[in-house]
C-alpha positions as CSV (number, residue, x, y, z in Angstrom):
1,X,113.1,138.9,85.0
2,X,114.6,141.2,82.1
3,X,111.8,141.0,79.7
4,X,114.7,140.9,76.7
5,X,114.0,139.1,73.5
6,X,115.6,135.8,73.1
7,X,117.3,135.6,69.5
8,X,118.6,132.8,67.8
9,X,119.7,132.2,63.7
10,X,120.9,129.8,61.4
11,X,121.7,130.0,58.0
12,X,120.4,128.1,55.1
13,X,122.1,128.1,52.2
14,X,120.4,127.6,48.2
15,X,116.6,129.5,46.9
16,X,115.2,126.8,46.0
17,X,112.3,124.5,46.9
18,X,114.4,122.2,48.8
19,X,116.3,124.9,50.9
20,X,112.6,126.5,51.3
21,X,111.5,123.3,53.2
22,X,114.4,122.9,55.0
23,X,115.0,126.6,56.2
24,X,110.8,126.6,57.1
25,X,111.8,123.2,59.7
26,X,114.9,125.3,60.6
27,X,112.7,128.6,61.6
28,X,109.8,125.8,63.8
29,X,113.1,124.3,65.5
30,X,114.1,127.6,66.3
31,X,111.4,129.0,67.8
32,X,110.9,126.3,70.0
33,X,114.2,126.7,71.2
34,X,113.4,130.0,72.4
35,X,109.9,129.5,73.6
36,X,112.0,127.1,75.8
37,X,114.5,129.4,76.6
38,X,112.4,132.0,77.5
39,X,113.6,135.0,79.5
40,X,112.0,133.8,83.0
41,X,114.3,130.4,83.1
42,X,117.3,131.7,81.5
43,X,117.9,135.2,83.5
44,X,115.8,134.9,87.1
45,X,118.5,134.3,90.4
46,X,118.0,131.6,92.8
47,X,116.9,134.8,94.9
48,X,114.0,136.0,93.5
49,X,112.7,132.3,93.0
50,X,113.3,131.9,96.7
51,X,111.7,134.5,97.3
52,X,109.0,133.7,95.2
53,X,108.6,130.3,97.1
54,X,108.4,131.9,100.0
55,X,105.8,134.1,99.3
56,X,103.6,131.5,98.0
57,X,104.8,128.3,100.6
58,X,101.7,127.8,103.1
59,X,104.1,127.5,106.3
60,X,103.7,127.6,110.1
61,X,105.3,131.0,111.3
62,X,108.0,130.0,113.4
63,X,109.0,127.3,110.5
64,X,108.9,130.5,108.2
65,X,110.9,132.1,110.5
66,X,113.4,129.3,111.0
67,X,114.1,129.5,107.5
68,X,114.3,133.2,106.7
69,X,117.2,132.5,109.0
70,X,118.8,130.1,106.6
71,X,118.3,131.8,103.6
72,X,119.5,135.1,104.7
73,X,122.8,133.5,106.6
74,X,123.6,130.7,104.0
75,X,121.9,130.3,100.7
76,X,121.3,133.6,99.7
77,X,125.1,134.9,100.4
78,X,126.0,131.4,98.2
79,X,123.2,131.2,95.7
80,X,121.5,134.5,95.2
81,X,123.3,136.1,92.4
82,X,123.4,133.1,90.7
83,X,121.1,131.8,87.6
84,X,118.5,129.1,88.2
85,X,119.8,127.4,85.3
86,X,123.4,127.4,86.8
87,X,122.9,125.6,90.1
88,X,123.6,122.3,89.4
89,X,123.8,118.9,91.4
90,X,127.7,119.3,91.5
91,X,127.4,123.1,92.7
92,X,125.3,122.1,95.5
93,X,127.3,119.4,96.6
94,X,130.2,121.9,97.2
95,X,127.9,124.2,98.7
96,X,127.4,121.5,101.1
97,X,130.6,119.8,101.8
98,X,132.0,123.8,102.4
99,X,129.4,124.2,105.1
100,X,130.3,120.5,107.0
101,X,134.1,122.3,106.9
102,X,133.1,125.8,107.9
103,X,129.6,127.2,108.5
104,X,130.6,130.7,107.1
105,X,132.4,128.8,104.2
106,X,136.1,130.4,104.7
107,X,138.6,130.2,102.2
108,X,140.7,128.7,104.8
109,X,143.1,131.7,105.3
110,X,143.1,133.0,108.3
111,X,141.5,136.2,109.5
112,X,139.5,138.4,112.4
113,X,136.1,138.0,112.7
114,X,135.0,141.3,113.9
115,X,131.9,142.5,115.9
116,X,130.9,145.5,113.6
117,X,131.0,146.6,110.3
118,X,132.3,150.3,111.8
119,X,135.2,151.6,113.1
120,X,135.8,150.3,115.9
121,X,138.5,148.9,119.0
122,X,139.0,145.4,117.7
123,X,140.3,144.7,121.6
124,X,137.6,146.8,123.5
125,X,135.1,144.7,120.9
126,X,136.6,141.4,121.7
127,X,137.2,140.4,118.2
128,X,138.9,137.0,117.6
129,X,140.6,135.1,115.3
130,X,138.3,133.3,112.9
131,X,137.8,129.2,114.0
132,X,135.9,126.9,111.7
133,X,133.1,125.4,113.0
134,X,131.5,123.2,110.7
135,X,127.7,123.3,110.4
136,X,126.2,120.3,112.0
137,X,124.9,117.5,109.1
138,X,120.9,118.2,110.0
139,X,121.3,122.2,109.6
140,X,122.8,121.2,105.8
141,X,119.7,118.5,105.2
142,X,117.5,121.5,106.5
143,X,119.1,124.1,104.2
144,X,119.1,121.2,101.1
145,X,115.1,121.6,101.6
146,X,115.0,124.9,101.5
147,X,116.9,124.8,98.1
148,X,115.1,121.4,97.0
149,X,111.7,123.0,97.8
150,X,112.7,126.5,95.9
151,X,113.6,124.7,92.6
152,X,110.7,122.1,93.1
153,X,108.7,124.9,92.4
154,X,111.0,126.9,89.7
155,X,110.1,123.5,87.9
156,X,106.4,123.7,88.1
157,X,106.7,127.8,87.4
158,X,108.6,126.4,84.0
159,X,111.4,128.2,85.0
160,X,113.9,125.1,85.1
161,X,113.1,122.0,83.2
162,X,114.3,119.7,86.2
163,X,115.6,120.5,89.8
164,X,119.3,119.2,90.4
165,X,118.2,119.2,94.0
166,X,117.0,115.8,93.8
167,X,120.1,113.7,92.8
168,X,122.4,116.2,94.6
169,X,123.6,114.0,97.5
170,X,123.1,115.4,101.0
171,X,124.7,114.5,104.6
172,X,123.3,111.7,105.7
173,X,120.8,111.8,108.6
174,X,121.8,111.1,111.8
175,X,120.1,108.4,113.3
176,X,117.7,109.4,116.7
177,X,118.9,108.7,119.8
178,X,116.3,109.6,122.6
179,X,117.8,110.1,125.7
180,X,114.9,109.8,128.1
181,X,114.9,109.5,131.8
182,X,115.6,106.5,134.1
183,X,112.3,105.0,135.7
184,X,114.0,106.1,139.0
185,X,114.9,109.7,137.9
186,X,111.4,110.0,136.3
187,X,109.9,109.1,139.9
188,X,112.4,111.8,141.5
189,X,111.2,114.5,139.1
190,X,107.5,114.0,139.4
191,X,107.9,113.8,142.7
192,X,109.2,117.0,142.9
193,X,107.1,118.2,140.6
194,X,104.4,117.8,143.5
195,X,106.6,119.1,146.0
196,X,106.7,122.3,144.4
197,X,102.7,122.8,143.5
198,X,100.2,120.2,142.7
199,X,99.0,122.0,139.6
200,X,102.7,121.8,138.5
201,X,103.1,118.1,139.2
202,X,99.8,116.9,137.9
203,X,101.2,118.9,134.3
204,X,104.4,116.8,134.5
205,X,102.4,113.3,135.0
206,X,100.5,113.7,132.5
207,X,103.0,115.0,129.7
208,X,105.2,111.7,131.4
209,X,101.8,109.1,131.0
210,X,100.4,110.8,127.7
211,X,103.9,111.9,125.9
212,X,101.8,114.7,124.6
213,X,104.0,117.5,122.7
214,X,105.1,120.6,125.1
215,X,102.5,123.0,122.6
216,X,99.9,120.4,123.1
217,X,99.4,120.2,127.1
218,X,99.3,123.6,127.0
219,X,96.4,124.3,124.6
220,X,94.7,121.6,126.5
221,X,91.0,122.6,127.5
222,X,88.4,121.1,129.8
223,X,86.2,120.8,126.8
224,X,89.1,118.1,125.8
225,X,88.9,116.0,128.8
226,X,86.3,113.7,129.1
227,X,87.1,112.5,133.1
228,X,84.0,110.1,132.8
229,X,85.7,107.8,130.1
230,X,89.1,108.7,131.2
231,X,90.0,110.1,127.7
232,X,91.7,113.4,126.5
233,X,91.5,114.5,122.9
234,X,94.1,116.4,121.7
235,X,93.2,118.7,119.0
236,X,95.5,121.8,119.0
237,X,98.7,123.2,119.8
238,X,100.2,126.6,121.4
239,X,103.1,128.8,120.4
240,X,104.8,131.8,121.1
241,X,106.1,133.9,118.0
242,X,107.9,137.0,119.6
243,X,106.1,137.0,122.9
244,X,102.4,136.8,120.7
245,X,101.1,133.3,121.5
246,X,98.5,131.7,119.0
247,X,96.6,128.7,118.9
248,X,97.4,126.1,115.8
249,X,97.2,122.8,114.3
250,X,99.0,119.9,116.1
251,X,102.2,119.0,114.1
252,X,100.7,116.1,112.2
253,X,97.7,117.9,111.9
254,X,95.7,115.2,113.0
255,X,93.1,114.6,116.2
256,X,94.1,112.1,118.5
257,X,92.3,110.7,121.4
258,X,94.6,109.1,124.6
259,X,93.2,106.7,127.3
260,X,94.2,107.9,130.6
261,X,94.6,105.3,133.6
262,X,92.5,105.5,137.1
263,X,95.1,107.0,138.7
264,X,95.4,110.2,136.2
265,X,91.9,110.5,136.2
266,X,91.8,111.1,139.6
267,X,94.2,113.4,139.3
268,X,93.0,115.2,137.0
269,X,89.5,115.8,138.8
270,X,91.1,116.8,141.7
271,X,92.9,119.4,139.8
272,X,89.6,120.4,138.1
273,X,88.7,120.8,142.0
274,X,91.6,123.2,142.9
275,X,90.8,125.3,139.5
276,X,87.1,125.4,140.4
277,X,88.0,126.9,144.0
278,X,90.6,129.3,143.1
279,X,88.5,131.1,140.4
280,X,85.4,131.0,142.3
281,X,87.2,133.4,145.0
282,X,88.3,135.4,142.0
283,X,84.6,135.6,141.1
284,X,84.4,133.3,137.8
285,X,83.0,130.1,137.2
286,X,84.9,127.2,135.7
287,X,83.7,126.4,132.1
288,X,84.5,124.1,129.4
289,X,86.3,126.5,127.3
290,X,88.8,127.0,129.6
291,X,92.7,125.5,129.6
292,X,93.8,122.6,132.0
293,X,96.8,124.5,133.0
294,X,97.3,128.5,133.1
295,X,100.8,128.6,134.8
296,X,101.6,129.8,138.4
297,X,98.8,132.3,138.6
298,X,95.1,131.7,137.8
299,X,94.1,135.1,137.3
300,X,93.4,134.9,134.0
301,X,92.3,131.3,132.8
302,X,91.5,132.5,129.6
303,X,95.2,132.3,128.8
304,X,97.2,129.1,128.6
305,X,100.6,127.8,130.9
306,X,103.2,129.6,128.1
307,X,105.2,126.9,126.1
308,X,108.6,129.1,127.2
309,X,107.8,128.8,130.8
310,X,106.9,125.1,130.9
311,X,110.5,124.4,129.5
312,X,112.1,127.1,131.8
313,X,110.7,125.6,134.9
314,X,111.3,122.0,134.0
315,X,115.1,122.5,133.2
316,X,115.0,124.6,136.4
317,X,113.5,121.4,138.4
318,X,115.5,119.0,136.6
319,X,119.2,121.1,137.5
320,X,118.4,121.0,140.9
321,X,117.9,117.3,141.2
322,X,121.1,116.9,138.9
323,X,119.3,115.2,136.4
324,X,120.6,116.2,132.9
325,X,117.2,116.1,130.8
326,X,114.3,118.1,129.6
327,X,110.4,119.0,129.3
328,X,110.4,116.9,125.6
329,X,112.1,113.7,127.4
330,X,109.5,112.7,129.0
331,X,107.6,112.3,125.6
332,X,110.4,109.7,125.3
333,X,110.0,108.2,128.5
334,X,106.1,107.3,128.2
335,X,107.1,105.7,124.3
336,X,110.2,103.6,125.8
337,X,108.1,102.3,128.6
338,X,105.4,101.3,127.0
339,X,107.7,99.6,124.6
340,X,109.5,98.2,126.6
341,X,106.3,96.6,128.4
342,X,105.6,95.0,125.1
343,X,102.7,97.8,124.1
344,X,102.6,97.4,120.1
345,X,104.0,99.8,118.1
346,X,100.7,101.1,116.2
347,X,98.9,101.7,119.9
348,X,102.3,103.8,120.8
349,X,102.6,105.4,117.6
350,X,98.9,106.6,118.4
351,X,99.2,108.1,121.3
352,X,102.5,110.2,120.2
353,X,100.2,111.3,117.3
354,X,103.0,110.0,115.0
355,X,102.3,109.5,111.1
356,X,102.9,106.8,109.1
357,X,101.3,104.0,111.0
358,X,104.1,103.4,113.3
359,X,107.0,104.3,110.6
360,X,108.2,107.6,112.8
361,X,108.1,105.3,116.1
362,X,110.4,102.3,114.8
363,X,112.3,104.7,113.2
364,X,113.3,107.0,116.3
365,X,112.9,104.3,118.7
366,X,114.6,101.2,117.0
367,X,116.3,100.2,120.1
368,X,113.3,99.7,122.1
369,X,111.3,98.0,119.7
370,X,114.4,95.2,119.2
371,X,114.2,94.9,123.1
372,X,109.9,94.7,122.7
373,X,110.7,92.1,120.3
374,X,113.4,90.2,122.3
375,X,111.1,90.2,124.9
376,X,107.5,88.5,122.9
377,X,110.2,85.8,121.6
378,X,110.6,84.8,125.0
379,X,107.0,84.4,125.9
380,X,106.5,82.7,123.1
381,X,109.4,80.2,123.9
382,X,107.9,79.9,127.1
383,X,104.6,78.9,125.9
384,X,105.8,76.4,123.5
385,X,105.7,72.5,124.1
386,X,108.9,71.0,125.7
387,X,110.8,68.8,124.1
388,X,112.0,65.9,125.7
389,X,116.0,65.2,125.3
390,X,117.0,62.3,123.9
């Protein structure tokens, strides 16, 4: 902000009563032009209001992070210098369309994209010539909220009388398309899964029978599983923020409790067993505040199986058996076969802990809801009368 006076002036001409009244409207219309034209909306940058949205955004820390990233890569190199009151629907578009030609929005001449900003040997530093490489449509949509959600509140601050954001047109989104496992490779992984530890493999089936979140089975606790109903609640989520792990809020922020079958109870108590054991020769008792899993070594079960290291040794697992998946597919495998066994959407959306009332699950799983679907219209053929021909 510059804290300069705004000044505007007309001129009225005559002295007498007439010209009085009139210049006495002209001074009110005036000064509600600058009252709306206030230093704050006229001379702040899109970079101190982004900043300023950041500072007062309530956001998880690794989405905070995520877009720092953005903002100091993309938008602020595009839009920081420039007035709130300048960025317009049209500017944005461009913005846009330059980043699905080039991500670091070239002006298409070409040039050497070097390693540092020193001196230095542009052979021993491997420079090379610059390539476009156009920023994929869902990195745009994600910058457009960044933007959207900066001049959202540049509106509300009075700042901006409208936000161009919302008519701008952005790439459109790319539909889902979940890739999950064969019920064949699913039975090879699990059942190596086992082969390696049964700790390991009893994580794997029930991330593949719950589709619980990666975060989620690991800030699973015993005081979570009930093994007499046969019913896990989950409540939290882990995550690792530069090697500092935290517990937080699922990603809907919402409780959910899943049924488990016979078989994945049993499991599950004979993994309580195992757990019980192997602490009791490290001289601690099993309690209810406890996690489910605490990775390869039980030492401390007072710290979860890390997030990192669940995906590390999945993709490890799943290379070896040359199937090209991971650790989040199988969140996609327990919704498709369910689906596909004719499950209704609500009871599937419920156990993915999606919003909406089953809006995220048709959305991401179309396909298998159109087969679900296909499949009830032939039972109900089946069931109806037959008619005799003619």
């Amino acid at each position: 902000m510059t804290n300069k006076d705004v000044y505007l002036s007309e001129t009225v001409k005559g002295t007498d009563k007439a010209a009085q009244k009139t210049a006495a409207k002209t001074m009110t219309r005036l000064q509600a032009e600058v009252d709306a034209r206030r230093s704050t909306s006229t001379a702040v940058t899109f970079s101190y209001a982004v900043d300023e949205w950041l500072r007062t955004s309530e956001l998880e820390d690794n989405t905070r992070d995520t877009y720092v990233g953005y903002i100091e890569r993309t938008i602020r190199p595009a839009l920081g210098k420039v007035g709130l009151k300048k960025v317009t629907a049209r500017s944005l578009e461009n913005l846009y369309a330059d980043l699905r030609r080039c991500r670091v929005r070239c002006d298409g001449k070409p040039f050497i994209e070097h390693k540092s900003t020193d001196e230095h040997d542009c052979q021993k530093s491997k420079c090379k010539p610059h390539a476009c490489k156009p920023m994929a449509a869902s990195t745009v949509r994600q910058i457009h909220s960044i933007i959207s959600g900066t001049l959202n509140a540049a509106v509300r601050w009075d700042w901006i009388a409208a936000n161009p954001a919302k008519v701008a047109q952005k790439p459109r989104q790319t539909p889902p398309q979940p890739d999950p496992p064969s019920p064949a490779e699913a039975a090879r992984l699990v059942e190596a899964a086992f082969e390696m530890d049964d700790d390991w493999g009893t994580l794997v089936w029930l991330v593949m029978t719950t589709g619980v979140r990666r975060g989620e089975i690991c800030a699973l606790k015993w005081s979570r599983v009930n093994l007499e109903e046969g019913i896990v609640e989950i409540r939290r989520s882990y995550t690792l923020r530069r090697g500092v792990g935290k517990e937080k809020d699922t990603k809907t922020h919402q409780m959910r409790r899943i049924a488990l079958d016979t078989e994945t109870v049993v499991l599950l108590i004979e993994h309580q067993q195992r757990c019980r054991e192997c602490y009791a020769e490290l001289g601690i008792e099993l309690t209810d505040d406890m996690y489910v899993f605490t990775g390869v070594f039980k030492a401390d079960p007072t710290t979860p199986y890390s997030p990192h290291a669940v995906s590390s040794r999945y993709k490890d697992m799943a290379e070896r058996l040359k199937i090209k998946t991971h650790i989040h597919a199988l969140r996609h495998y327990s919704a498709t076969e369910l689906l596909t066994a004719g499950i209704d959407l609500r009871t599937v959306a419920g156990r993915l802990g999606h919003g909406g009332g089953g809006a995220t699950t048709l959305r991401v799983y179309a396909a298998w809801v159109a087969a679900s679907d296909r499949k009830a219209a032939e039972i109900l053929g089946s069931r109806m009368p037959k008619r005799n021909p003619k």
